[in-house]
C-alpha positions, 0 to 999 in steps of 0.5 A: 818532104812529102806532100803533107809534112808540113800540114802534119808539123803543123797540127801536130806543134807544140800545145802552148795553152795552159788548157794542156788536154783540152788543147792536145784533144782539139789538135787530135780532133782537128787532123781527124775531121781535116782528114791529115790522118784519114780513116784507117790511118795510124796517129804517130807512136805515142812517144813521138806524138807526146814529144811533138805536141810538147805534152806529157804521155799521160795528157795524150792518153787522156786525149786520146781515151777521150777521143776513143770513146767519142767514136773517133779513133780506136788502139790496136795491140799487136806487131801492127798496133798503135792509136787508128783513126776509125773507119767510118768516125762520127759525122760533125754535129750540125750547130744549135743555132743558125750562124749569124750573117756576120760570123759567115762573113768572118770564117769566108773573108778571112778564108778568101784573104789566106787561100787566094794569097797561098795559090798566088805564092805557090803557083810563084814558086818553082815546084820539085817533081815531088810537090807537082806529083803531090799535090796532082795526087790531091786533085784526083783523090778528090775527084774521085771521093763520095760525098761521104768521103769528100769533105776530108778529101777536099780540106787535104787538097786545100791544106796541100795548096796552102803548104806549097806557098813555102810559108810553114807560119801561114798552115796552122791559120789554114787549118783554122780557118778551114775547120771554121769552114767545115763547121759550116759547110757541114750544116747545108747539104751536099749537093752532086752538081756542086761537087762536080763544079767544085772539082773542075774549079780545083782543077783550074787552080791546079793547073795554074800553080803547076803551069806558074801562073799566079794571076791565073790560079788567084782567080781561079781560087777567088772563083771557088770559094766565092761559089762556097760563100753563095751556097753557105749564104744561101743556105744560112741566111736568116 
């Protein structure tokens, strides 16, 4: 398995909402805007895709379509074709209305409750050289992301930790809850200084889950994404 198999099954399972395309286009915008296919990157074929998503070829199409025309993907012909997540895709629109203190609390408690209890399973476990090479790969992409890059980047990295608990149901609340964030996130500004600090507590919690230690990579954790919340609640606040 490589590292995002388990993060790509779960945004990519079957749609099960009676809004069949509205459903199939948010699952589609949901791995380009986490970065699961990232800039450059192909979607799987389109039979496959249909098959997975449990939907018929022509709702992919449409959603796909759709998706083309916003800005995000683009469909190549050829030997080497098939549906690419553009280069540079639209940046998320900031919201219309600042989010209410209670609603910020939601997103981050909930985030806090899923995150710190994924670290704490995966640092548990006892990692192939494969997951270990993985998610270290994870960690030095991000470090090594711009602030243009660095969002994606960093969703991947979370969603890559959130995978290692060895818990398939807990990855589509992961990703959620880690769209939700972004939402916010993309409303204050991206600041050096906090994606320094960001990165060196990514690299305790890493070091944690790949050392085994649970207690250790708990905190780390619960330390990163309280920094998020003071910085959204900051920034927010109303």
């Amino acid at each position: 398995m490589t590292p995002d198999d388990g993060v790509d099954a779960a945004l990519f399972r079957p749609v099960r909402t009676g809004n069949v395309f509205e459903e199939t286009l948010a699952r589609l915008l949901q791995a380009v805007r986490l970065g699961v296919v990232a800039p450059g990157e192909a979607l799987p074929p389109e039979r496959e895709l249909a098959s997975r998503l449990g939907v018929s070829r022509d709702v992919l199409r449409d959603a796909i379509a759709a998706l083309t025309r916003a800005g995000y993907l683009e469909s190549r012909r050829g030997r080497y074709g098939g549906t690419f997540v553009q280069a540079d895709p639209p940046a998320p629109a900031p919201p219309e209305t600042t989010p209410r203190a209670e609603d910020v609390d939601d997103v981050l408690g909930l985030r806090a409750v899923l995150e710190e209890g994924a670290v704490r399973l995966a640092a548990g476990r006892a990692l192939s050289a494969e997951e270990r090479e993985g998610l270290w790969s994870r960690l030095l992409e991000t470090a090594a992301s711009g602030p243009e890059e660095y969002r994606r980047a960093d969703s991947r990295l979370h969603l890559a930790l959130g995978e290692l608990a060895g818990v398939p149901s807990l990855l589509p609340l992961l990703a959620d809850v880690r769209d939700r964030t972004n939402a916010l996130l993309d409303a204050i500004p991206l600041l050096e200084p906090n994606i320094v600090h960001s990165n060196a507590q990514h690299e305790a919690i890493v070091s944690a889950v790949l050392r085994g230690d649970p207690e250790s990579a708990q905190r780390a954790a619960r330390e990163h994404l309280e920094g998020t919340a003071a910085l959204l609640h900051a920034f927010l606040s109303r």
